[in-house]
C-alpha positions as CSV (number, residue, x, y, z in Angstrom):
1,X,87.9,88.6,116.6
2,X,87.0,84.5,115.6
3,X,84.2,84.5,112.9
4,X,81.5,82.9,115.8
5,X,81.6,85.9,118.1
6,X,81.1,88.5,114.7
7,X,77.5,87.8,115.1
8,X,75.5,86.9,117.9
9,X,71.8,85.4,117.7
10,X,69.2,85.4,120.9
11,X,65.7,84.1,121.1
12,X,63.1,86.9,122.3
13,X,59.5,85.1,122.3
14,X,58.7,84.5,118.7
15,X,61.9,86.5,117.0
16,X,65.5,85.5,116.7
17,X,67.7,88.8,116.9
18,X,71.0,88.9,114.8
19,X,73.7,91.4,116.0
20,X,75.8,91.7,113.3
21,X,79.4,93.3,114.5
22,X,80.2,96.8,113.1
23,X,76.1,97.5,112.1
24,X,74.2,99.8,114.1
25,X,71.0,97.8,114.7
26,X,70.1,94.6,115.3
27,X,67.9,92.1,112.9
28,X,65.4,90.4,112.8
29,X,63.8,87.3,112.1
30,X,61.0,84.9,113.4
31,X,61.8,81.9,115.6
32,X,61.3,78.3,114.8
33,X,64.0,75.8,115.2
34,X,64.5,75.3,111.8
35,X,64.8,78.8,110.6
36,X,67.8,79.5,113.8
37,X,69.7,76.6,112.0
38,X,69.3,78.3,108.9
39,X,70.5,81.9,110.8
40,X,73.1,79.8,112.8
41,X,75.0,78.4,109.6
42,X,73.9,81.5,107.5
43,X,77.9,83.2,107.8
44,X,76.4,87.0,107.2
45,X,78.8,89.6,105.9
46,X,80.4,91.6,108.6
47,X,81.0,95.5,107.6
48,X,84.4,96.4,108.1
49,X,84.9,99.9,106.2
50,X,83.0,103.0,107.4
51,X,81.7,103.0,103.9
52,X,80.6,99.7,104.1
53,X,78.5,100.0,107.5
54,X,77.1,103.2,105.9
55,X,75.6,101.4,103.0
56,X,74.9,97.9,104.8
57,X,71.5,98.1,104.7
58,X,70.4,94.6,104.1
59,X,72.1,91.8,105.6
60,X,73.6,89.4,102.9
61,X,74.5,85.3,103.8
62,X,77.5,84.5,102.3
63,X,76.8,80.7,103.0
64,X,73.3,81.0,101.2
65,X,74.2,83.7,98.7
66,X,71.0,85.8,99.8
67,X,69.6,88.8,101.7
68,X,68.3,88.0,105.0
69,X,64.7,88.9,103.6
70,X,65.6,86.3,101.0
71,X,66.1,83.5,103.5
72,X,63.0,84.5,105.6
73,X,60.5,85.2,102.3
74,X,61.7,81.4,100.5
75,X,61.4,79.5,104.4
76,X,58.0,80.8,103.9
77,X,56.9,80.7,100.6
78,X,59.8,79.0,98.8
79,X,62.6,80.1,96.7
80,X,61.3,79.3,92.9
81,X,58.0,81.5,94.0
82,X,60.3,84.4,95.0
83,X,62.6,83.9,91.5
84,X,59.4,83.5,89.6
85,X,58.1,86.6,90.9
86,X,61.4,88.7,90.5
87,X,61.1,87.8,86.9
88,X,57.7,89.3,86.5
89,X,59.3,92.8,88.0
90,X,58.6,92.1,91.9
91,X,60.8,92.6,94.5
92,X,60.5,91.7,98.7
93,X,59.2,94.8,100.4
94,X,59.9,95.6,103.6
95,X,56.3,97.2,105.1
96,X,58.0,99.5,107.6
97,X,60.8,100.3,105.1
98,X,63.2,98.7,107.5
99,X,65.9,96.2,105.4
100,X,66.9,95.0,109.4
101,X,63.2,93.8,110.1
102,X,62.6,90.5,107.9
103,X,59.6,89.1,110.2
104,X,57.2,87.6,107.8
105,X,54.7,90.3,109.0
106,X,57.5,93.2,107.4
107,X,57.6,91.2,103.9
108,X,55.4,90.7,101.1
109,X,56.0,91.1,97.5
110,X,55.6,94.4,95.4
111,X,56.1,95.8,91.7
112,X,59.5,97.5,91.6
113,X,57.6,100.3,90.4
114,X,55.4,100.8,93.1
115,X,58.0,100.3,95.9
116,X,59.6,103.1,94.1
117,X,56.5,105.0,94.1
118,X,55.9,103.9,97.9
119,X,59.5,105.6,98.9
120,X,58.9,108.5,97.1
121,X,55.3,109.8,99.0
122,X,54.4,107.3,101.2
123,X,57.3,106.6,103.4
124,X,57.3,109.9,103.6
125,X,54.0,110.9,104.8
126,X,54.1,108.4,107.3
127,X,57.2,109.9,109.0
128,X,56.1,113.5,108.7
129,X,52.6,112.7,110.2
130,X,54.5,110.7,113.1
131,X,53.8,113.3,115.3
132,X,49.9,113.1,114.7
133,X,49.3,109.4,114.4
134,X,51.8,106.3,114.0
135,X,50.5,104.2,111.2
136,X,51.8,100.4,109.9
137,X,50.9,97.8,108.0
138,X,51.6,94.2,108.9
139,X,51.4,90.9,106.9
140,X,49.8,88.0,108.4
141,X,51.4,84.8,107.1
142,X,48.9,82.3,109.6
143,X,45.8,83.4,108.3
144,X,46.3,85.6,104.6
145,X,45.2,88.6,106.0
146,X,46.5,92.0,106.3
147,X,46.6,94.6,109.3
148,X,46.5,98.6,109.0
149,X,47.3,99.4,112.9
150,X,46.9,103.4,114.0
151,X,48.6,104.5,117.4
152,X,47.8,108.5,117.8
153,X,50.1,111.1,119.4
154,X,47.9,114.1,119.5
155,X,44.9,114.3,120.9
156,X,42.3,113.3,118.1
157,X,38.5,112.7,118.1
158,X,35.9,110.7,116.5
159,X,33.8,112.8,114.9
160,X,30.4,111.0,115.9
161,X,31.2,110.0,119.3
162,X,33.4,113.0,120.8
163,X,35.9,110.5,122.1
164,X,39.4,110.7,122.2
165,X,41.5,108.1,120.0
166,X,43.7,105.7,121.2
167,X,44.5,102.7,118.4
168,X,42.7,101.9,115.3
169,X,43.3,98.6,113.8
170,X,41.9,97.6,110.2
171,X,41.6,93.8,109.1
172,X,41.8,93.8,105.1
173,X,41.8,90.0,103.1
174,X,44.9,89.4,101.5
175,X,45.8,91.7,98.4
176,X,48.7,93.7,99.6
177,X,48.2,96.8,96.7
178,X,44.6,97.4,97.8
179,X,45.9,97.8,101.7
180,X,48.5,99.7,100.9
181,X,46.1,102.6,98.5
182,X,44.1,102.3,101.9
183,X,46.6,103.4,103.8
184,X,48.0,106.2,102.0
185,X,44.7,107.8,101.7
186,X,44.3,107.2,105.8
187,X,47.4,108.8,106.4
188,X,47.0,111.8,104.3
189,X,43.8,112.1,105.6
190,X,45.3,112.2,109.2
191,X,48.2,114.4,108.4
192,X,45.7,116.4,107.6
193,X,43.9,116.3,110.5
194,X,40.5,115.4,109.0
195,X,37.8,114.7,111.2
196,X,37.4,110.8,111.3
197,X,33.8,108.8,111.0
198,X,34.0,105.2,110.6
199,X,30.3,105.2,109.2
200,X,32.1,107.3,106.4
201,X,35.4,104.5,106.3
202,X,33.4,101.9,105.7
203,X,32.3,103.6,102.6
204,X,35.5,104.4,101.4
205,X,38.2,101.9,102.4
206,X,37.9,98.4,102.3
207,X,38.6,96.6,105.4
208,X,37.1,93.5,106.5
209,X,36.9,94.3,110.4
210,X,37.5,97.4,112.5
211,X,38.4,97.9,116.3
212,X,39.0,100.8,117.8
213,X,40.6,101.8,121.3
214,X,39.5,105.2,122.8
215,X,41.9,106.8,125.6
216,X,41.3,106.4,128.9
217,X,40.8,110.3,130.4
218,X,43.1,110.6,133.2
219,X,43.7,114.0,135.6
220,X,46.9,114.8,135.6
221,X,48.1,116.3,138.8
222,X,50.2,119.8,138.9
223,X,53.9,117.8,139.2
224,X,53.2,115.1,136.4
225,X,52.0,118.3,134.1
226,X,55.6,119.4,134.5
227,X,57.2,116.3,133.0
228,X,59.1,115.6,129.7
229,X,56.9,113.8,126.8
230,X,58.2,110.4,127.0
231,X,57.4,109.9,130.6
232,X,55.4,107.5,132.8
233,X,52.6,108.1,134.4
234,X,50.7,105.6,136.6
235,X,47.1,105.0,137.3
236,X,45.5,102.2,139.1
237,X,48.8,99.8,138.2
238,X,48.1,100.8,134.5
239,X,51.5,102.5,132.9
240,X,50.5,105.7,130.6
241,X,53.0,107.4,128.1
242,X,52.7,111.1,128.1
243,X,53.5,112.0,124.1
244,X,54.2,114.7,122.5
245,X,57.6,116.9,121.0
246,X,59.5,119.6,123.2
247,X,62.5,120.5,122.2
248,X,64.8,119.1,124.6
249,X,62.2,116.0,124.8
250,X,60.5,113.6,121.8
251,X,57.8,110.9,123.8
252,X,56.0,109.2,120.3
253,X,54.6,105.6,120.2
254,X,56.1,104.5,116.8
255,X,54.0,101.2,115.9
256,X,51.9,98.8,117.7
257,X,51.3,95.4,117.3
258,X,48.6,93.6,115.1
259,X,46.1,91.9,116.8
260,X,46.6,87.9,116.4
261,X,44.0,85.2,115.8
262,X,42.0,88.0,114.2
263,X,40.0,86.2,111.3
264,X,37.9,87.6,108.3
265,X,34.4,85.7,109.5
């Protein structure tokens, strides 16, 4: 197969998508027209071994000599930042722990040590409490800021009002290690299936800005109680997703999307 067809780049809104032949998912970056002449000429690696697509866990230019989070980090904040930084014992995380996703809102810088830490118990409280309540952080290049954003998948209440959850979404100023503390204890907290009061978070966490989404309570009617989690249900030309985990069906919300143009006043 010629070189120019091993990888294939589309334009989806705001995000270029790189399918890389031979890798099981595709990448991604975010669109400008400079940055797709940079992924254009960038010549990635192709995996040809099944060892190799095993392991191939971070796309790697060999026009640039860098990672595709390298190229996407250095557009943004330039390449002697990143060097200076890795000399000082930082590497480029990737928030959803996703070497694939190299958005500017998946990357920010971290102590090797605490990324190490981070795989250890956070990553995986976050995907053992998936079931419960889908939680991400996101990295707001436009503005500095930070997003915690909280999609549940079980029925869960606030303790004050009675009403069921829907999304929570946290606005934090920009100092990455004090989100991320945040969001450990949150999620721990929700694996744990503590009752929530947001009197009580603005005590303990340190967010800038809440807003909160409660569920809408629909009736479900005898036939759509008999469906799989993971399917549709329509009210009033509003689409519902019934979650949950059978075990011949899986219907789980996974992330949601920050909130743009959301400013610390």
């Amino acid at each position: 197969m010629e070189k120019e067809k091993q990888v294939t780049l589309e334009v989806w809104n705001d995000k270029i998508s790189i399918n890389i032949i031979g890798t099981k998912k595709l990448a991604f970056v975010d669109y400008t027209p400079e940055m797709y002449d940079l992924i254009r000429n960038a010549r990635f690696r192709i995996p040809e071994t099944a060892d190799t697509i095993a392991n191939y866990k971070y796309p790697y230019s060999n026009e640039y000599k860098k990672t595709l989070h390298q190229i996407s980090f250095d557009f943004y904040f330039g390449e002697e930042l990143r060097k200076d930084a890795y000399s000082k014992g930082y590497i480029i995380e990737h928030l959803d722990n996703d070497g694939f996703n190299c958005s500017i809102s998946n990357l920010f810088l971290l102590k090797k040590i605490k990324n190490t830490y981070k795989g250890w118990h956070f990553d995986k409280v976050i995907d053992n409490s998936k079931h419960i309540a889908a939680l991400r952080i996101y990295h707001i290049f436009e503005n500095k800021t930070f997003q915690i954003a909280i999609a549940f998948n079980e029925i869960y209440r606030n303790n004050h009002s009675g009403k069921t959850l829907d999304k929570i979404r946290l606005l934090y100023s920009y100092n990455y290690e004090i989100v991320l503390q945040d969001a450990e204890l949150i999620i721990e907290a929700l694996s744990n299936r503590e009752n929530i009061n947001f009197e009580r978070w603005k005590e303990i966490y340190r967010f800038k800005d809440i807003r909160v989404d409660y569920e809408h309570e629909i009736e479900l009617t005898e036939e759509e109680k008999q469906q799989p989690p993971g399917s549709l249900v329509f009210r009033d030309g509003h689409c519902y997703l019934l979650v949950g985990i059978t075990d011949t069906s899986v219907g789980l919300i996974t992330s949601i999307p920050y909130d743009k143009d959301w400013n610390i006043d």
